[in-house]
Structure formats: C-alpha cells, structure tokens
mmCIF file of the N, C-alpha and C atoms, coordinates in Angstrom:
data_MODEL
# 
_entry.id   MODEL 
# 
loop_
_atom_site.group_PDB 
_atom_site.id 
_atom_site.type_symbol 
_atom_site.label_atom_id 
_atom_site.label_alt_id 
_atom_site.label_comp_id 
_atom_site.label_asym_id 
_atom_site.label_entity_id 
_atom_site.label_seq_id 
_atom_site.pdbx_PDB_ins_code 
_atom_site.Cartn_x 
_atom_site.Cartn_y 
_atom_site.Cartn_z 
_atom_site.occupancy 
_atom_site.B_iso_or_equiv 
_atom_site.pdbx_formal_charge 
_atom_site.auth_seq_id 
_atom_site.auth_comp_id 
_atom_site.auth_asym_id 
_atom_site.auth_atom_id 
_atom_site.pdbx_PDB_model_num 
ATOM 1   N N  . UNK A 1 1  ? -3.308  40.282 35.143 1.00 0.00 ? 1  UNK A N  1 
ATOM 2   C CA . UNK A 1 1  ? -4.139  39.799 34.063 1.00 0.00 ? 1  UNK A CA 1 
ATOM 3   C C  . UNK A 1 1  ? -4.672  38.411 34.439 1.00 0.00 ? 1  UNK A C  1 
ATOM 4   N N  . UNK A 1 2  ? -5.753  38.357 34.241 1.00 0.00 ? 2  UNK A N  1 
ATOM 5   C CA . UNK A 1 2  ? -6.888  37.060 34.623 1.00 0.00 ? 2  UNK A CA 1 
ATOM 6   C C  . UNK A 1 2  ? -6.739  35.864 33.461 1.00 0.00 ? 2  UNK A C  1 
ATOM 7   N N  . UNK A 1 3  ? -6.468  34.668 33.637 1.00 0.00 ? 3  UNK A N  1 
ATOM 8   C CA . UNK A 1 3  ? -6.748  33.630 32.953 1.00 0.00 ? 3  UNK A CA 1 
ATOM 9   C C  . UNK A 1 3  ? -7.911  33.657 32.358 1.00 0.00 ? 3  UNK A C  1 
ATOM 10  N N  . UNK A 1 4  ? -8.630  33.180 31.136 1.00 0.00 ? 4  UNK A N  1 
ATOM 11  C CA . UNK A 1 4  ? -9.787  33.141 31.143 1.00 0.00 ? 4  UNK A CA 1 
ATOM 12  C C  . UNK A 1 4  ? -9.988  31.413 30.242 1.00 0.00 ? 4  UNK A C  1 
ATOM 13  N N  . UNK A 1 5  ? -11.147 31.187 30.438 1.00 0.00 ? 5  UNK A N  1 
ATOM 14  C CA . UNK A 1 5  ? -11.439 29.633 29.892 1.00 0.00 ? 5  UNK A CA 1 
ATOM 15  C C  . UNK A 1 5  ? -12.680 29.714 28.947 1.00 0.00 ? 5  UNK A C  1 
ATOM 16  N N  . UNK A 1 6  ? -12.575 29.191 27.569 1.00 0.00 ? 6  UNK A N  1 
ATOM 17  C CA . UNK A 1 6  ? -13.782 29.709 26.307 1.00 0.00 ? 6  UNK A CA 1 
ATOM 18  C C  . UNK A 1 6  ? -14.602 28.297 26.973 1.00 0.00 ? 6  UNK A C  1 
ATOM 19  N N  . UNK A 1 7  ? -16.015 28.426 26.237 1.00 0.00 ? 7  UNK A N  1 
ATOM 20  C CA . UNK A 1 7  ? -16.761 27.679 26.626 1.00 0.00 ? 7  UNK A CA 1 
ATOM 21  C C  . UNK A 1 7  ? -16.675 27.442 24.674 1.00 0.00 ? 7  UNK A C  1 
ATOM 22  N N  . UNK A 1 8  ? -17.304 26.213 24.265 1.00 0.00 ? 8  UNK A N  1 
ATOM 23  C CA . UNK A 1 8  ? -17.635 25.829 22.707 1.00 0.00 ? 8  UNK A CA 1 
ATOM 24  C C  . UNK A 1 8  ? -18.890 25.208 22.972 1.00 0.00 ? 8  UNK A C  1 
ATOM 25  N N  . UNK A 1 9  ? -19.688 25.541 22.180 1.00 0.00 ? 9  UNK A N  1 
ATOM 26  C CA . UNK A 1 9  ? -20.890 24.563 21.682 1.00 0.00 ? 9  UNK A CA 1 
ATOM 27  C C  . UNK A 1 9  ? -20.541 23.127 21.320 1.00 0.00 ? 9  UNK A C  1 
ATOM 28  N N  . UNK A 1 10 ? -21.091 22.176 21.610 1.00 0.00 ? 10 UNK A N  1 
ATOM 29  C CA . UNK A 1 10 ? -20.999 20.941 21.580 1.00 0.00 ? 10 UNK A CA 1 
ATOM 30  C C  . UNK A 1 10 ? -21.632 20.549 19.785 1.00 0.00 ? 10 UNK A C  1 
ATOM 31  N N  . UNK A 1 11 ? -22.641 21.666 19.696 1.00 0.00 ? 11 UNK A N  1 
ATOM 32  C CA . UNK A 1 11 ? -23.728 20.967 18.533 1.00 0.00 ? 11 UNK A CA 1 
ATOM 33  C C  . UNK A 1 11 ? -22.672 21.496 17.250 1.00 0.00 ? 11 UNK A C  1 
ATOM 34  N N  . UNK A 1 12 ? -22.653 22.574 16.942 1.00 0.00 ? 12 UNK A N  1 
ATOM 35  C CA . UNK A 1 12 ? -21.808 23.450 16.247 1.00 0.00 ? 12 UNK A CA 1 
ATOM 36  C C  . UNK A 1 12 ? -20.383 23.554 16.153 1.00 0.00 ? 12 UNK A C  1 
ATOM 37  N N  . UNK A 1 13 ? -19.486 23.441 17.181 1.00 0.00 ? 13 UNK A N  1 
ATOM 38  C CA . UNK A 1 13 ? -18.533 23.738 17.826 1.00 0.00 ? 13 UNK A CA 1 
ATOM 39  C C  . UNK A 1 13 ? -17.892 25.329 18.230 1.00 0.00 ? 13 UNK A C  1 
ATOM 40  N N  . UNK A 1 14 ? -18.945 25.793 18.039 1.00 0.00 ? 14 UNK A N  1 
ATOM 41  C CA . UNK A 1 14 ? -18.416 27.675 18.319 1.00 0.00 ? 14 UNK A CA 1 
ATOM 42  C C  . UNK A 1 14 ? -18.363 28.015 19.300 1.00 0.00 ? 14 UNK A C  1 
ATOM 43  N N  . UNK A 1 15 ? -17.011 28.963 19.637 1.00 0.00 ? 15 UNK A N  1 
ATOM 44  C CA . UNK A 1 15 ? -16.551 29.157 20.762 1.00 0.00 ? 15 UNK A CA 1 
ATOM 45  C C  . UNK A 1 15 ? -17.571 30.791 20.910 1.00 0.00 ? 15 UNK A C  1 
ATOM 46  N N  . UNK A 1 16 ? -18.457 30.394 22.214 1.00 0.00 ? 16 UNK A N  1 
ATOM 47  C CA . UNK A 1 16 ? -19.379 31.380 21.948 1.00 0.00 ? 16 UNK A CA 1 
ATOM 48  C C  . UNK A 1 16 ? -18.993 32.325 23.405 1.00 0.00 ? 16 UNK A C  1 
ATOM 49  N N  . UNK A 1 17 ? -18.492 31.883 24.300 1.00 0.00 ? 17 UNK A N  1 
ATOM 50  C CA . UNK A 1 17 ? -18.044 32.182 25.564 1.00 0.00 ? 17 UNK A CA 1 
ATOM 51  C C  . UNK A 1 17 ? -17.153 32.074 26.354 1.00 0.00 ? 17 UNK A C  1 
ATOM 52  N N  . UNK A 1 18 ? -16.800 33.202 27.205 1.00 0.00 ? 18 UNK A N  1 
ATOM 53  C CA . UNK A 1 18 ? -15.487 33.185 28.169 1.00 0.00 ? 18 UNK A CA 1 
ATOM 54  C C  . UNK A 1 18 ? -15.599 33.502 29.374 1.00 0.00 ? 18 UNK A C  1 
ATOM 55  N N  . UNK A 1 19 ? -15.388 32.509 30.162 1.00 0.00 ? 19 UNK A N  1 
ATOM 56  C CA . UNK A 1 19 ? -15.441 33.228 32.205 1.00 0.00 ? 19 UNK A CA 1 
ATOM 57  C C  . UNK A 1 19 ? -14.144 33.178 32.745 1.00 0.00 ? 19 UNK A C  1 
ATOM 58  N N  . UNK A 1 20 ? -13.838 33.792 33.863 1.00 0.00 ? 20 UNK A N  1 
ATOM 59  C CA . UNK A 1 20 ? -12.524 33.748 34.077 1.00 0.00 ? 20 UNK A CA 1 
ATOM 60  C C  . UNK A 1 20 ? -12.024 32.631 35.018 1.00 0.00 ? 20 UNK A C  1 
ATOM 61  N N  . UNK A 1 21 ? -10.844 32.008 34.597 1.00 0.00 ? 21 UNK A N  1 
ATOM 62  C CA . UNK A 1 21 ? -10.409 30.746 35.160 1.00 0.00 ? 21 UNK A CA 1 
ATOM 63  C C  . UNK A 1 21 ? -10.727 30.479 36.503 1.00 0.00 ? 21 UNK A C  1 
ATOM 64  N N  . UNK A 1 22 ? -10.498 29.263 36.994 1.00 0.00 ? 22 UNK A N  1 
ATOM 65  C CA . UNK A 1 22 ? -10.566 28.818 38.627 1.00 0.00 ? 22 UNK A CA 1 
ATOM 66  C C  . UNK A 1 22 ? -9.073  28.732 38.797 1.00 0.00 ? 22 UNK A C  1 
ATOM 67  N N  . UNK A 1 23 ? -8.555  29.696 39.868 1.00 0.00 ? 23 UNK A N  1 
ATOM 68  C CA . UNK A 1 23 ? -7.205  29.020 40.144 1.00 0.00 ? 23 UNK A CA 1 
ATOM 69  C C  . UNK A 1 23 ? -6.441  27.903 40.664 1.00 0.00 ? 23 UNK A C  1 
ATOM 70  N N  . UNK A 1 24 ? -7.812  27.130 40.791 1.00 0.00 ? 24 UNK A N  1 
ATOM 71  C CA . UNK A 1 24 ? -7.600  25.429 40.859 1.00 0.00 ? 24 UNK A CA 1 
ATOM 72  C C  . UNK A 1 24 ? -7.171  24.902 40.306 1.00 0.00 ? 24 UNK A C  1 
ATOM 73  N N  . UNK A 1 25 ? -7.016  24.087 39.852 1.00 0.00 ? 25 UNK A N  1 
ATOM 74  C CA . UNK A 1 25 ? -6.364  22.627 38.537 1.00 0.00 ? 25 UNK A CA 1 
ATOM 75  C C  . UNK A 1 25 ? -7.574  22.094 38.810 1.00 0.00 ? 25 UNK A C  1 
ATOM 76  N N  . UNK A 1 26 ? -8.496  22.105 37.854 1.00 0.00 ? 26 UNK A N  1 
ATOM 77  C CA . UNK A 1 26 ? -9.830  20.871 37.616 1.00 0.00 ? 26 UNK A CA 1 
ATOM 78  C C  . UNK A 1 26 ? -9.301  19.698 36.733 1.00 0.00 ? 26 UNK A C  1 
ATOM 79  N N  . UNK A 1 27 ? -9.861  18.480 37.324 1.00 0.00 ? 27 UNK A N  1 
ATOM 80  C CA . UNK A 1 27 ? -9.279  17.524 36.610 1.00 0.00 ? 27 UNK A CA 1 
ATOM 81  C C  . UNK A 1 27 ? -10.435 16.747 35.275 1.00 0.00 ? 27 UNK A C  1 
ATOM 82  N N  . UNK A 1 28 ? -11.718 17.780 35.570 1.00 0.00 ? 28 UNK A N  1 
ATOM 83  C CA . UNK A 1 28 ? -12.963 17.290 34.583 1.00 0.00 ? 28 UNK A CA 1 
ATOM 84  C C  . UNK A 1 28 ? -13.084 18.781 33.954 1.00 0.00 ? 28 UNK A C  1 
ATOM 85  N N  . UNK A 1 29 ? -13.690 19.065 32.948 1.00 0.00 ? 29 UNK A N  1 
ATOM 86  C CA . UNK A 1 29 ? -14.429 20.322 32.076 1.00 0.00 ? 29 UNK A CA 1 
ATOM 87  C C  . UNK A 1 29 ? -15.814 20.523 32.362 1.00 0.00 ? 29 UNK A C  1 
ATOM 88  N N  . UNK A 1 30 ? -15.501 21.553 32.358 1.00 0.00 ? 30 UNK A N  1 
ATOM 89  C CA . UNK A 1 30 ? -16.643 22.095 32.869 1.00 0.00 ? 30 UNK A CA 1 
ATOM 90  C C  . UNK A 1 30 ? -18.006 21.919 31.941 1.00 0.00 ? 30 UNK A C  1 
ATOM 91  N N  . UNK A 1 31 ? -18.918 21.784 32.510 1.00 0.00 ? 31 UNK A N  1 
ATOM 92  C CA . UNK A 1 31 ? -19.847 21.712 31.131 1.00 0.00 ? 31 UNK A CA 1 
ATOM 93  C C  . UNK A 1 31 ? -21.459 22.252 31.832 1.00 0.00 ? 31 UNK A C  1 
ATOM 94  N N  . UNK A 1 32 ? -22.191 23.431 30.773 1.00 0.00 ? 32 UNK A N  1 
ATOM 95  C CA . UNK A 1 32 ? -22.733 24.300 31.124 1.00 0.00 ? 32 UNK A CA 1 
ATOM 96  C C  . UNK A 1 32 ? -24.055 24.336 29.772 1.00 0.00 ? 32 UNK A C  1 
ATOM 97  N N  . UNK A 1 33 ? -24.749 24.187 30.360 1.00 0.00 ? 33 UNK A N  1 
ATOM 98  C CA . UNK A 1 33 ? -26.099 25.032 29.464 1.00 0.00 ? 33 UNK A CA 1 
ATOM 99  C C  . UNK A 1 33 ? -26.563 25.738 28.659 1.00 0.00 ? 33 UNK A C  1 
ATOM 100 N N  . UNK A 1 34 ? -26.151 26.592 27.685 1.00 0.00 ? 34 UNK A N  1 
ATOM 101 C CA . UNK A 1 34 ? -26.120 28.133 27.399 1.00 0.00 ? 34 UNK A CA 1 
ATOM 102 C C  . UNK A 1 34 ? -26.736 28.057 26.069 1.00 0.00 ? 34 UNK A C  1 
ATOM 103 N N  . UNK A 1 35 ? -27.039 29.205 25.643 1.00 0.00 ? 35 UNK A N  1 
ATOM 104 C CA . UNK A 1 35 ? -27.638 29.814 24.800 1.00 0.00 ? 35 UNK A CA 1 
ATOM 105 C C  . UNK A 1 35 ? -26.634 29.519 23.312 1.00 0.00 ? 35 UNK A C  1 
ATOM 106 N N  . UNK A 1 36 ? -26.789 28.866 22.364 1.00 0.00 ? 36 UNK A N  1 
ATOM 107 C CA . UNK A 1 36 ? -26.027 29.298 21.570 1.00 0.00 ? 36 UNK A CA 1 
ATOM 108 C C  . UNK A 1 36 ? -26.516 30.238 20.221 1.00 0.00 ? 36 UNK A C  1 
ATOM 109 N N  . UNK A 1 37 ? -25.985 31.226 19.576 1.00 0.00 ? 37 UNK A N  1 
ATOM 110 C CA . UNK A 1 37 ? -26.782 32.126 18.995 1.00 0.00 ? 37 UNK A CA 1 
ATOM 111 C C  . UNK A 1 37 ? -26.866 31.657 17.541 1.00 0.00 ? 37 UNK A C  1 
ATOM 112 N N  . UNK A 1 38 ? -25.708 30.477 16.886 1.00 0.00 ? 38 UNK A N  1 
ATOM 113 C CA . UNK A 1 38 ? -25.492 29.889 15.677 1.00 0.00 ? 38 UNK A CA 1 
ATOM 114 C C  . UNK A 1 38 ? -26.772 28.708 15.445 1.00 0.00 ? 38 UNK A C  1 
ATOM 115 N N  . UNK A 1 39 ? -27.142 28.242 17.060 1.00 0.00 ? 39 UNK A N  1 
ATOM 116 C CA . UNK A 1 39 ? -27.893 26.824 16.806 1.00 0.00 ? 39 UNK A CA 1 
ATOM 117 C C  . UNK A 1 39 ? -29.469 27.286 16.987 1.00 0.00 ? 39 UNK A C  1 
ATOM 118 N N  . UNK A 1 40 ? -29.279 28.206 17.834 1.00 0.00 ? 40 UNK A N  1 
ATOM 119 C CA . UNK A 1 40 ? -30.547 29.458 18.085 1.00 0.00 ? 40 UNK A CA 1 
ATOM 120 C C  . UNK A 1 40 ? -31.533 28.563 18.907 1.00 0.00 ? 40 UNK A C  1 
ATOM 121 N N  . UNK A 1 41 ? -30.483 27.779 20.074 1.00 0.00 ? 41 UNK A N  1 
ATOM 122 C CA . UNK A 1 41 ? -31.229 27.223 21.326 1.00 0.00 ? 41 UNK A CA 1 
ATOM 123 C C  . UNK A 1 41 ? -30.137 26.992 21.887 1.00 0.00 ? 41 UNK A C  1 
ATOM 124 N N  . UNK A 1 42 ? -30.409 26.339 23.399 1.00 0.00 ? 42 UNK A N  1 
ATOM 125 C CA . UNK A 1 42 ? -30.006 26.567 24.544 1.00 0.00 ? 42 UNK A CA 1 
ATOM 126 C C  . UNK A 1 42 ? -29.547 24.653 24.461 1.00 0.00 ? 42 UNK A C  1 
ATOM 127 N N  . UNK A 1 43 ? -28.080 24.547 24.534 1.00 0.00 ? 43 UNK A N  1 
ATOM 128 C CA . UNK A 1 43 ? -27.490 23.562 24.215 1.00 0.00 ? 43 UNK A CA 1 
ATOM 129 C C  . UNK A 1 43 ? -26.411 23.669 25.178 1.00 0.00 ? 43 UNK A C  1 
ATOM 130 N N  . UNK A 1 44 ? -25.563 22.046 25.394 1.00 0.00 ? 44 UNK A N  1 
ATOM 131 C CA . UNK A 1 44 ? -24.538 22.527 25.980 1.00 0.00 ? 44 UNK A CA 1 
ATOM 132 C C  . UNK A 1 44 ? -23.242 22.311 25.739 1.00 0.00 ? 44 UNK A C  1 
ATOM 133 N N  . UNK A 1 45 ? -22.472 23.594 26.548 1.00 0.00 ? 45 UNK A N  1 
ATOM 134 C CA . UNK A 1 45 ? -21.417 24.044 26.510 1.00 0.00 ? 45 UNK A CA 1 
ATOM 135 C C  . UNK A 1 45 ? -20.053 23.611 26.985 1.00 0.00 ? 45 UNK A C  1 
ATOM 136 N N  . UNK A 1 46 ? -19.277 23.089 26.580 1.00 0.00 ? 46 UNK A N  1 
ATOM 137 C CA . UNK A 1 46 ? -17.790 22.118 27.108 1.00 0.00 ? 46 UNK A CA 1 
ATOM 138 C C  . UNK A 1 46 ? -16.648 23.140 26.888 1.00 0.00 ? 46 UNK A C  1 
ATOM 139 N N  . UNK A 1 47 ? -16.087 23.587 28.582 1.00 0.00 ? 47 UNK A N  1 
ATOM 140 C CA . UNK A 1 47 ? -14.648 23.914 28.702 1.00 0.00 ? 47 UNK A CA 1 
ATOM 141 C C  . UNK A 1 47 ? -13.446 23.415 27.922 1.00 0.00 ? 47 UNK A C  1 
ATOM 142 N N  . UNK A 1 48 ? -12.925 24.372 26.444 1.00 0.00 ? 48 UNK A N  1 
ATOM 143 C CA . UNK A 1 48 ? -11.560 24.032 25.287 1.00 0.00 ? 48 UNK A CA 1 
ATOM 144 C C  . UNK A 1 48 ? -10.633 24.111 26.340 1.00 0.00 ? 48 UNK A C  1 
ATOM 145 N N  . UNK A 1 49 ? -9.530  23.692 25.581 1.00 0.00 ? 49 UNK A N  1 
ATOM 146 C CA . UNK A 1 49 ? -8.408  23.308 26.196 1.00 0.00 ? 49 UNK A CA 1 
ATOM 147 C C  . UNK A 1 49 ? -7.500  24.728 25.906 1.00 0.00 ? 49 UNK A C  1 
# 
C-alpha cells in the first residue's frame, strides 16, 4: 500500500487532491498550481501534513 500526500487549496482550504508520496523525507511542501473546483480557478495548492 502506497503513501499518499492531499494537496489543499490555499484560497478556500479544500482538500481537493492526492498524489502518491515521495519516499524521500522533503524538508519544504510541495506547492502546485491546480484547478480548484470550489474557487472555480486555477490557484495554488500546499502539501497537508
């Protein structure tokens, strides 16, 4: 079974997405672009804990 890591909207805070973990230890979050469907534009996205 795969780790997986949610992505949240920054504007909203909705957890709108999930990719599957890095088996690294990152010491920053990831932060990504995406579509959100609540804000109904393309905003970005910060790796939850």
């Amino acid at each position: 079974m795969t780790k997986k890591t949610i992505l949240a909207c920054t504007e909203c805070g909705s957890r709108n997405y999930t990719i599957p973990a890095n088996g690294n230890r990152q010491t920053d979050r990831l932060e990504v672009k995406k579509f959100c469907r609540y804000c109904n534009a393309h905003t970005v996205h910060k790796q939850t804990v």
